[in-house]
PAPADREN-792096 format. One record per residue: residue number from 1; x, y, z of N, C-alpha, C, O in turn. Coordinates in steps of 0.02 Angstrom, whole numbers. Each point is the difference from the previous one (the first is absolute). Layout:
BEGIN
<site><resi>NUM</resi><n_u>X</n_u><n_v>Y</n_v><n_w>Z</n_w><ca_u>X</ca_u><ca_v>Y</ca_v><ca_w>Z</ca_w><c_u>X</c_u><c_v>Y</c_v><c_w>Z</c_w><o_u>X</o_u><o_v>Y</o_v><o_w>Z</o_w></site>
...
***
This chain:
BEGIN
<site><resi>1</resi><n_u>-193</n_u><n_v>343</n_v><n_w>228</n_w><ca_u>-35</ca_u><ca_v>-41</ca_v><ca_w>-47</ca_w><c_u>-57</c_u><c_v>-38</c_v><c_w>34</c_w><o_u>-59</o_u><o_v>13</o_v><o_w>-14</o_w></site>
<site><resi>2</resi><n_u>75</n_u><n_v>-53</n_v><n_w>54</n_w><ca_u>-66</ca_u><ca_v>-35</ca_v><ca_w>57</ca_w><c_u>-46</c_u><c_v>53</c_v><c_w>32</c_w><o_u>-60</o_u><o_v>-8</o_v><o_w>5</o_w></site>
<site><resi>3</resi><n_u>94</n_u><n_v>62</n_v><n_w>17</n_w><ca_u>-58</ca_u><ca_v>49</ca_v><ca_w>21</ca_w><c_u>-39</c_u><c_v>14</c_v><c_w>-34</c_w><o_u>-58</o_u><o_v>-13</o_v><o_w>14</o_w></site>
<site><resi>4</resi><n_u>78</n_u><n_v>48</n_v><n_w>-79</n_w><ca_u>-45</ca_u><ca_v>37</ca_v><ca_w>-51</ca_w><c_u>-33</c_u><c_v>-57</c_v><c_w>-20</c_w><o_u>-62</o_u><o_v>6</o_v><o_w>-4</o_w></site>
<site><resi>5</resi><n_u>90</n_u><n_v>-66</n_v><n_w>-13</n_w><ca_u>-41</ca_u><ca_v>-66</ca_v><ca_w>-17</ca_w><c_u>-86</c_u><c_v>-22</c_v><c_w>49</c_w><o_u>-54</o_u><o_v>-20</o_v><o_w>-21</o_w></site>
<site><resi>6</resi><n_u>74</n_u><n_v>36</n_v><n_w>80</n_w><ca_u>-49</ca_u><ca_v>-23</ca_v><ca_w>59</ca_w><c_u>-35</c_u><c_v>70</c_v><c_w>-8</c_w><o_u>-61</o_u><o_v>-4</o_v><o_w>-4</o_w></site>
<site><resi>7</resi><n_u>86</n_u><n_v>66</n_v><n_w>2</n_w><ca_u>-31</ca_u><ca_v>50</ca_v><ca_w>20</ca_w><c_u>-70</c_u><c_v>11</c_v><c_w>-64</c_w><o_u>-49</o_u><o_v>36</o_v><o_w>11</o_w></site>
<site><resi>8</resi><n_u>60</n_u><n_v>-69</n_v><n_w>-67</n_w><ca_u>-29</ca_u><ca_v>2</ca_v><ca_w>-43</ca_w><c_u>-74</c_u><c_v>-70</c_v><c_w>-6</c_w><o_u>-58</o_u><o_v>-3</o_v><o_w>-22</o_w></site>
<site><resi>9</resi><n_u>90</n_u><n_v>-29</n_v><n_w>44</n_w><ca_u>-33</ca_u><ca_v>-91</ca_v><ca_w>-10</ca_w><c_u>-5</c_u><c_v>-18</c_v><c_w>84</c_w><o_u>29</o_u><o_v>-47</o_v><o_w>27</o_w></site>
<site><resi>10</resi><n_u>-64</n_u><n_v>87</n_v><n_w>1</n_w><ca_u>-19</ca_u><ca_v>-7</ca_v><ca_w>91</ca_w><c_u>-32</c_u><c_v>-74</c_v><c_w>21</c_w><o_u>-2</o_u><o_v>-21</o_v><o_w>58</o_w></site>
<site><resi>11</resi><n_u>-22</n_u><n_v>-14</n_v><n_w>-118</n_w><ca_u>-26</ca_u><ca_v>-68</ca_v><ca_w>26</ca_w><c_u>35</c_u><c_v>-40</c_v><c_w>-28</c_w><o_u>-30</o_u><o_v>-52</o_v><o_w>-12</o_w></site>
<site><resi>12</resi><n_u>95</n_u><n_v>52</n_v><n_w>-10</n_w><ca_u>45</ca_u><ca_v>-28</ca_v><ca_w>-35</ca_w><c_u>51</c_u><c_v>-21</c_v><c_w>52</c_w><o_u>13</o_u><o_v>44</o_v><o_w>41</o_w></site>
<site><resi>13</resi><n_u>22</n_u><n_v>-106</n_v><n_w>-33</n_w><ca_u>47</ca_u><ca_v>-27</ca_v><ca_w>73</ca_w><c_u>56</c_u><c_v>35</c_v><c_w>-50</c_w><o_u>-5</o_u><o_v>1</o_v><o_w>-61</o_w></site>
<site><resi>14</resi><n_u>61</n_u><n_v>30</n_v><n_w>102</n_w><ca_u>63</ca_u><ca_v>2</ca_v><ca_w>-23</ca_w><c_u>54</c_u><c_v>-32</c_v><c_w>-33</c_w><o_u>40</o_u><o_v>22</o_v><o_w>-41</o_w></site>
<site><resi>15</resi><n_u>-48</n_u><n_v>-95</n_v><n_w>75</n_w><ca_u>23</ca_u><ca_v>-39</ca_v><ca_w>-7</ca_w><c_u>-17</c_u><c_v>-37</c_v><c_w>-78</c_w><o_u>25</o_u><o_v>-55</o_v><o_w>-16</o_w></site>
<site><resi>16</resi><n_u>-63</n_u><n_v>87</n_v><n_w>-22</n_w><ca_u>-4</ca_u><ca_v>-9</ca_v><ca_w>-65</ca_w><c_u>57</c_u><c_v>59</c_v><c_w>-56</c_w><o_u>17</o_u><o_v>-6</o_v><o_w>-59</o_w></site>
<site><resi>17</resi><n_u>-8</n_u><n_v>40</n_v><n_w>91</n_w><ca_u>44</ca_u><ca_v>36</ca_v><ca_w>-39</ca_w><c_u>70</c_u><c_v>-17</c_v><c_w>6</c_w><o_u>42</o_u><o_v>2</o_v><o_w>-44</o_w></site>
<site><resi>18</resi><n_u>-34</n_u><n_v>-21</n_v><n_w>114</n_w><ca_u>67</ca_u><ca_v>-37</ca_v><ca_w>29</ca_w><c_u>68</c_u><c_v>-2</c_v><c_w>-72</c_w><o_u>48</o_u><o_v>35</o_v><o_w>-12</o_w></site>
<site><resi>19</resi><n_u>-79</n_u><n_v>-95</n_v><n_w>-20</n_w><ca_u>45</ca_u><ca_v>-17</ca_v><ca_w>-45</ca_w><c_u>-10</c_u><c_v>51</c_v><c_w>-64</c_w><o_u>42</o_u><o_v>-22</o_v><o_w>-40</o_w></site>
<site><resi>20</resi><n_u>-63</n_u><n_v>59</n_v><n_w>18</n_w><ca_u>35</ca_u><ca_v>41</ca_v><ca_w>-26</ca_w><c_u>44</c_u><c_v>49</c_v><c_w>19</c_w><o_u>40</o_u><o_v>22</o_v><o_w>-41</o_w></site>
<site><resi>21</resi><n_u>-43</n_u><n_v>7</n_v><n_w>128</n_w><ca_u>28</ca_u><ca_v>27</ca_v><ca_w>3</ca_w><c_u>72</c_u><c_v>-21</c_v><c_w>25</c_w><o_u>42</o_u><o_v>43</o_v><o_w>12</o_w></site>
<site><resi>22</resi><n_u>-30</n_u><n_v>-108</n_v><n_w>-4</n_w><ca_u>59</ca_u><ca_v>-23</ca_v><ca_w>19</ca_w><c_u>54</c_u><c_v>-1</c_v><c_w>-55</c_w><o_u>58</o_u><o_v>18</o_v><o_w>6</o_w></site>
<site><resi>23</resi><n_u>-100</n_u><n_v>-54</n_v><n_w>-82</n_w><ca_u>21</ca_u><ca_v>12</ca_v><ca_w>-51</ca_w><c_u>38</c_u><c_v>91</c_v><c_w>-27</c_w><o_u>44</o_u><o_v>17</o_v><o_w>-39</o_w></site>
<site><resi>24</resi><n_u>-75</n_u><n_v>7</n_v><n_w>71</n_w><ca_u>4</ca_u><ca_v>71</ca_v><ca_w>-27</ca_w><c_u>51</c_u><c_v>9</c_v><c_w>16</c_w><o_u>50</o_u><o_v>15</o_v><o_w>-34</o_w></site>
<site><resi>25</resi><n_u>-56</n_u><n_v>-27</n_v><n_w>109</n_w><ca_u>90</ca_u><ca_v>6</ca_v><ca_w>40</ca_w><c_u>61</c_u><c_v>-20</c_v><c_w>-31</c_w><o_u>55</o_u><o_v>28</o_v><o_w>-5</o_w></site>
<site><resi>26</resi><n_u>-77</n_u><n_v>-82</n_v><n_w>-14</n_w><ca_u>54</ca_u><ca_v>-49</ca_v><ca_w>-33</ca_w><c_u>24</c_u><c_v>20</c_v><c_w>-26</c_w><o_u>60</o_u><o_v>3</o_v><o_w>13</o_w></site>
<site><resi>27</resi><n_u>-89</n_u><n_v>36</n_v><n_w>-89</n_w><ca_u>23</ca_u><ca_v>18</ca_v><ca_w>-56</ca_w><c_u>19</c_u><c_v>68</c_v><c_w>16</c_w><o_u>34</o_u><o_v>27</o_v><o_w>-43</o_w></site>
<site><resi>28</resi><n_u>-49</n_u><n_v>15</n_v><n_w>107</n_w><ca_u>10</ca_u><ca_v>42</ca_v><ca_w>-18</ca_w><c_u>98</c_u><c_v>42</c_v><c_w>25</c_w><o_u>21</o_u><o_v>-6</o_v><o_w>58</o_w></site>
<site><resi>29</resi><n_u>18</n_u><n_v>42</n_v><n_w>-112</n_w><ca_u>32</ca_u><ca_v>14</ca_v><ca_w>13</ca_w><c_u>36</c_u><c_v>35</c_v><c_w>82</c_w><o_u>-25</o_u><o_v>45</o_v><o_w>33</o_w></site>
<site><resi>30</resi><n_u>80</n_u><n_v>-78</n_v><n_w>-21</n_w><ca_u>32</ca_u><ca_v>50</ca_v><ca_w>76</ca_w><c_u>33</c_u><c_v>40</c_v><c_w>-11</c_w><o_u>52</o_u><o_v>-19</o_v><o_w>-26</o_w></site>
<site><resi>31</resi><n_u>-56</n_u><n_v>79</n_v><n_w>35</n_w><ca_u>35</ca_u><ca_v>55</ca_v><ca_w>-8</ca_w><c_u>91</c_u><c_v>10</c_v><c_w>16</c_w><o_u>42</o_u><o_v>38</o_v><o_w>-26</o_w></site>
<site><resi>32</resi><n_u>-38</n_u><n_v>-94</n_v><n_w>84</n_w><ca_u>62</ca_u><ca_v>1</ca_v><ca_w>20</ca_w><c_u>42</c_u><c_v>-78</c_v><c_w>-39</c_w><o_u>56</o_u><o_v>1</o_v><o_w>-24</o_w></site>
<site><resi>33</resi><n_u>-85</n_u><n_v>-39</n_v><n_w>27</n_w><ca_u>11</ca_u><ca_v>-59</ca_v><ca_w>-12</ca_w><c_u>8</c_u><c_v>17</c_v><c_w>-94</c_w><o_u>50</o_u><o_v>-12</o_v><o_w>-33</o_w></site>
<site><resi>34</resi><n_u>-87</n_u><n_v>30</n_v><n_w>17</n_w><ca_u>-25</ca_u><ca_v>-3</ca_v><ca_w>-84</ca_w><c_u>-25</c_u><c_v>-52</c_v><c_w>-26</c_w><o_u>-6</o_u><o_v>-1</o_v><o_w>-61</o_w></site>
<site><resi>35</resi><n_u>-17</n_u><n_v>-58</n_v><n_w>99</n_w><ca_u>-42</ca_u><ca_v>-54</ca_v><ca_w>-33</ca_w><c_u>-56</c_u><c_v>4</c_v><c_w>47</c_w><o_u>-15</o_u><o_v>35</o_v><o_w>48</o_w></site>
<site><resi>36</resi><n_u>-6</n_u><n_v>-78</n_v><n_w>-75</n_w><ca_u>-92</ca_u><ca_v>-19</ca_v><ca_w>36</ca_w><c_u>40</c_u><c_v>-52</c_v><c_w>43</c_w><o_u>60</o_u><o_v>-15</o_v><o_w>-4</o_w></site>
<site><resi>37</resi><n_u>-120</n_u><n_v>-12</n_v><n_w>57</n_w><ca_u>11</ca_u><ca_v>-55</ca_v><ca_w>55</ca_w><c_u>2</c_u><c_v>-44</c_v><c_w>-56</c_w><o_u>54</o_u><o_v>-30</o_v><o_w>-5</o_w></site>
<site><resi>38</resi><n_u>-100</n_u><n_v>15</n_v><n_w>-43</n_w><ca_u>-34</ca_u><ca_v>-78</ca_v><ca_w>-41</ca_w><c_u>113</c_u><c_v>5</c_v><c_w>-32</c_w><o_u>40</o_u><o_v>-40</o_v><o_w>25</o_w></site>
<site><resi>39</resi><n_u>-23</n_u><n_v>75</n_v><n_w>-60</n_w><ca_u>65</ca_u><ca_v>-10</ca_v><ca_w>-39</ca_w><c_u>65</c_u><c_v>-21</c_v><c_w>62</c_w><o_u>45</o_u><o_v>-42</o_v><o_w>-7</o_w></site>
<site><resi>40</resi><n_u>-56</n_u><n_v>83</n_v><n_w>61</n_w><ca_u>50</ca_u><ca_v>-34</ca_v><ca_w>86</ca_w><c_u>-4</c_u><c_v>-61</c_v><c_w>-3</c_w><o_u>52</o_u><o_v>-31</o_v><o_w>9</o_w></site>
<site><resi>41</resi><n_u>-112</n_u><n_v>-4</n_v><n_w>-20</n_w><ca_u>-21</ca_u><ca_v>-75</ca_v><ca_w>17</ca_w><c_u>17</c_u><c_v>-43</c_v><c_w>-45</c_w><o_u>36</o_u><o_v>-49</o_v><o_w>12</o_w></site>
<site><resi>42</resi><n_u>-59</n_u><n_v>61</n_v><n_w>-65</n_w><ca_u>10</ca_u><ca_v>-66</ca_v><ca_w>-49</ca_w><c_u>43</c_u><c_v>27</c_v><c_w>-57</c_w><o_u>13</o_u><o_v>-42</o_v><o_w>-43</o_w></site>
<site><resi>43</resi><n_u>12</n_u><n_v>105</n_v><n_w>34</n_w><ca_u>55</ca_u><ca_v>6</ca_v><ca_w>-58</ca_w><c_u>-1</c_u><c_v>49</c_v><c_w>-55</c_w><o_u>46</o_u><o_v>32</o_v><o_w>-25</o_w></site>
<site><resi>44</resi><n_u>-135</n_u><n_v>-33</n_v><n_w>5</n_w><ca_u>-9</ca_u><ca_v>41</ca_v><ca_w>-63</ca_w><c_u>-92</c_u><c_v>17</c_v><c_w>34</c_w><o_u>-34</o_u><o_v>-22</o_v><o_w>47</o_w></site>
<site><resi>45</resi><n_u>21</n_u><n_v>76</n_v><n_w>-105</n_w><ca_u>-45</ca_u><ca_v>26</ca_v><ca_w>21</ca_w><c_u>-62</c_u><c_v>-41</c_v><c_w>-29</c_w><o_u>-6</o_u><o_v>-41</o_v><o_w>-46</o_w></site>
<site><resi>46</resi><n_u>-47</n_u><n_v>73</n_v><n_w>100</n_w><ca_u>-65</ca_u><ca_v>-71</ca_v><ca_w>-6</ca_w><c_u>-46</c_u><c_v>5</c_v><c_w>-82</c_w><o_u>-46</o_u><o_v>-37</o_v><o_w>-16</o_w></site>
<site><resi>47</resi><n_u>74</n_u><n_v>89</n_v><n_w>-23</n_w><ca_u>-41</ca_u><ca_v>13</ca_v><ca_w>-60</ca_w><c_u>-62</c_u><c_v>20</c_v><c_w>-12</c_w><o_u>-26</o_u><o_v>5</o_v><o_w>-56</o_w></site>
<site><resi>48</resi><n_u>-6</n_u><n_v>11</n_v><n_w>124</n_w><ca_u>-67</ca_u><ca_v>42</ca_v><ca_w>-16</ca_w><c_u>14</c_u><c_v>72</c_v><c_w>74</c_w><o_u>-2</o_u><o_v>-1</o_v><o_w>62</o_w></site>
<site><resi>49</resi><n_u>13</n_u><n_v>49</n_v><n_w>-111</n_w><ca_u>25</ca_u><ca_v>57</ca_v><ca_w>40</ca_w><c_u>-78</c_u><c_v>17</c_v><c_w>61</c_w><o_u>-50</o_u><o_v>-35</o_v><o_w>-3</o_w></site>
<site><resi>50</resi><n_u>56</n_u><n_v>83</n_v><n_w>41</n_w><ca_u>-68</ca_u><ca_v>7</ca_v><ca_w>36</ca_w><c_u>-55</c_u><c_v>39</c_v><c_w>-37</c_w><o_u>-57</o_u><o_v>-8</o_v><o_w>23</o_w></site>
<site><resi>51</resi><n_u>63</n_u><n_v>40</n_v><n_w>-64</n_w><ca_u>-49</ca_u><ca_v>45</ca_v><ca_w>-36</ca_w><c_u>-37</c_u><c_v>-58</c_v><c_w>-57</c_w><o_u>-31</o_u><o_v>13</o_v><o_w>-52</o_w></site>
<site><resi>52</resi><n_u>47</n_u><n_v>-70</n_v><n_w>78</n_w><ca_u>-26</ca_u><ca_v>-51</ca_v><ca_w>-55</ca_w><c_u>-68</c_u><c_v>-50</c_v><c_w>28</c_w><o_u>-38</o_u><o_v>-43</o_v><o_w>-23</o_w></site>
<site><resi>53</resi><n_u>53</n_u><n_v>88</n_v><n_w>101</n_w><ca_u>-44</ca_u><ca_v>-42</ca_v><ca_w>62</ca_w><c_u>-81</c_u><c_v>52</c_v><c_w>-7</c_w><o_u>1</o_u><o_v>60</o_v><o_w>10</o_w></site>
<site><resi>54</resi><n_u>-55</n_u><n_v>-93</n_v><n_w>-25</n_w><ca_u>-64</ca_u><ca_v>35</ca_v><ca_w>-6</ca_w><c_u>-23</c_u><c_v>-63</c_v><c_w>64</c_w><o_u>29</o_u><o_v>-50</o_v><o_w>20</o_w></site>
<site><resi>55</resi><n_u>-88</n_u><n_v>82</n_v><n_w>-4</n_w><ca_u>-43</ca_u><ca_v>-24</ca_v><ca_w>38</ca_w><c_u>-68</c_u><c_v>-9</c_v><c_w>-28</c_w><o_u>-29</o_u><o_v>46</o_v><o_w>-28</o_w></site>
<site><resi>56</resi><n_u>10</n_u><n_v>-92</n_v><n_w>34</n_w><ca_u>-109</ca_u><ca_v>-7</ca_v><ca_w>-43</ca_w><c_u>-31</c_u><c_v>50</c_v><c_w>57</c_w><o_u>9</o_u><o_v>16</o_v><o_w>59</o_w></site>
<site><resi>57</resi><n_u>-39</n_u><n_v>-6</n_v><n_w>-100</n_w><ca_u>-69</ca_u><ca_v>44</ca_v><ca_w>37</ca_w><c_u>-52</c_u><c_v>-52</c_v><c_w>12</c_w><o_u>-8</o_u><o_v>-38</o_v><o_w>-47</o_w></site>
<site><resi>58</resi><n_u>-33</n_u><n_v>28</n_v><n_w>105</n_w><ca_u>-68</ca_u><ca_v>-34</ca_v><ca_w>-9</ca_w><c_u>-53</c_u><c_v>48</c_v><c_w>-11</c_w><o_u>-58</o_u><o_v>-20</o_v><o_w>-8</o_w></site>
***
């Protein structure tokens, strides 16, 4: 996700995408586990799945 992000937006710091992609993590399902990290932590799930995550264009 950060690669293709940077590989696309070359004068763009990374560190702007950061938090979406941490979010993404969060929500996103473990294959072994069967919950996301965000539902391990606090109980229930965070309510905005990752396909809900857009980025602005400049």
């Amino acid at each position: 996700m950060i690669r293709s992000h940077v590989s696309e937006n070359p004068d763009e710091h990374p560190f702007n995408i950061l938090p979406y992609a941490v979010q993404c993590y969060n929500s996103t399902r473990n294959k072994t586990t069967g919950f996301t990290p965000y539902e391990l932590v606090f109980g229930h799930t965070s309510g905005r799945p990752p396909e809900h995550i857009y980025l602005e264009k400049n």
